[in-house]
C-alpha positions in Angstrom: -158.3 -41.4 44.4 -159.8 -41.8 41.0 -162.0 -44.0 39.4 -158.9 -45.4 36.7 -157.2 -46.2 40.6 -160.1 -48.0 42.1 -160.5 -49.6 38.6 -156.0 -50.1 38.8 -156.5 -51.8 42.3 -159.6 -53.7 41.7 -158.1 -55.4 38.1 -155.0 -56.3 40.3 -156.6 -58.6 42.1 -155.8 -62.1 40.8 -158.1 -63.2 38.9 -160.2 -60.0 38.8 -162.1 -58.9 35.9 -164.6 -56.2 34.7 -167.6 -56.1 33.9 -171.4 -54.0 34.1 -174.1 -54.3 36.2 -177.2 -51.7 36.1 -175.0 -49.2 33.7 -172.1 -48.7 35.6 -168.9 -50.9 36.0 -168.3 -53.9 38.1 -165.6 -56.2 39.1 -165.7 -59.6 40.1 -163.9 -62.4 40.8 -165.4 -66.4 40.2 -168.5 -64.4 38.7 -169.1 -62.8 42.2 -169.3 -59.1 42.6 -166.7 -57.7 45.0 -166.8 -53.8 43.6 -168.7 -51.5 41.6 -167.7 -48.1 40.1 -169.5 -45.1 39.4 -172.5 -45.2 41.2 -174.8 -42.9 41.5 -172.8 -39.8 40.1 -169.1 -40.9 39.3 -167.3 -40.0 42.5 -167.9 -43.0 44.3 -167.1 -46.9 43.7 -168.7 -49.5 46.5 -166.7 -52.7 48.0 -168.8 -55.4 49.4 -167.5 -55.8 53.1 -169.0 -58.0 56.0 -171.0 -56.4 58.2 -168.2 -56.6 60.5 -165.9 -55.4 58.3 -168.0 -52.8 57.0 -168.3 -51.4 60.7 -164.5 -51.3 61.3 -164.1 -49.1 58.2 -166.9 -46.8 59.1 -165.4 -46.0 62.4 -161.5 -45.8 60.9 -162.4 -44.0 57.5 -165.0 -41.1 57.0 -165.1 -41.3 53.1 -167.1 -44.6 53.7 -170.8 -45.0 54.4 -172.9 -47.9 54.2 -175.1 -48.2 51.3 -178.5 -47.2 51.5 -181.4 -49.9 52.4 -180.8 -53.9 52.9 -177.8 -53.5 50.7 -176.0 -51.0 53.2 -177.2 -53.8 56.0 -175.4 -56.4 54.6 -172.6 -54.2 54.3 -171.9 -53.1 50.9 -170.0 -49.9 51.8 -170.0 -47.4 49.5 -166.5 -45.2 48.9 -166.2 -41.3 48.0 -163.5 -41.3 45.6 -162.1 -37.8 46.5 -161.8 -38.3 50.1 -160.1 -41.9 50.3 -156.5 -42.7 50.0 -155.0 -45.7 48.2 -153.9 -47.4 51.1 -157.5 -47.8 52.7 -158.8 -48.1 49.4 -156.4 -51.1 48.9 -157.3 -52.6 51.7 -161.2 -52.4 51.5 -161.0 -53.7 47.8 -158.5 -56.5 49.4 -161.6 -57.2 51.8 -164.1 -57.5 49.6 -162.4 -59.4 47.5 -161.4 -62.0 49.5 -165.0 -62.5 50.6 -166.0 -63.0 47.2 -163.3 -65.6 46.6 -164.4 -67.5 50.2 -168.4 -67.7 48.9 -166.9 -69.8 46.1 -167.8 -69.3 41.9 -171.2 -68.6 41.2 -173.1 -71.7 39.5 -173.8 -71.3 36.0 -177.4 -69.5 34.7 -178.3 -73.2 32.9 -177.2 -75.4 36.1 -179.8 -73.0 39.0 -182.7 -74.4 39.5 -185.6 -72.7 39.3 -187.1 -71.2 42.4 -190.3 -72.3 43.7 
């Protein structure tokens, strides 16, 4: 896999779009984050799994690994490019979008409140 096909799968999502987060690319879906790209080095993307989900793939695909710290915990799943297929890779970003689309849009910057 390459990163134009993780970005070709993750822009075929309905709805999907791209943007940046912390200088690499991003895509989300209602404003929600379901993917990034090119983090740290190029060669790998990350889809934002369950837990659950995250532990399935672990076990069924070596070119996944959870992402280091609380992020990892809460199962962001990061992907090396090189070693996954298009298949699994379809089917994670397929995951994590679908969670994104279930936690709803995020609310606009103007409408949060501020925290306490």
């Amino acid at each position: 896999m390459t990163a134009n096909g993780f970005r070709r799968i993750a822009l075929g999502m309905n709805g999907a779009f791209e943007g940046a987060h912390m200088g690499h690319a991003d895509f989300r879906v209602g404003g929600r984050i379901f993917a990034t790209l090119g983090y740290p080095d190029g060669k790998w993307g990350m889809v934002a799994l369950t837990p659950e989900q995250q532990e399935t793939a672990l076990r069924e695909c070596e070119a996944m690994s959870p992402a280091k710290g609380a992020w990892g915990a809460n199962g962001a799943t990061m992907v090396r490019l090189a070693k996954i297929d298009e298949e699994t890779l379809g089917a994670a970003l397929t995951m994590a979008f679908q969670n994104a689309v279930i936690k709803g849009p995020t609310r606009p910057a103007a409408s949060r409140k501020p925290r306490t």
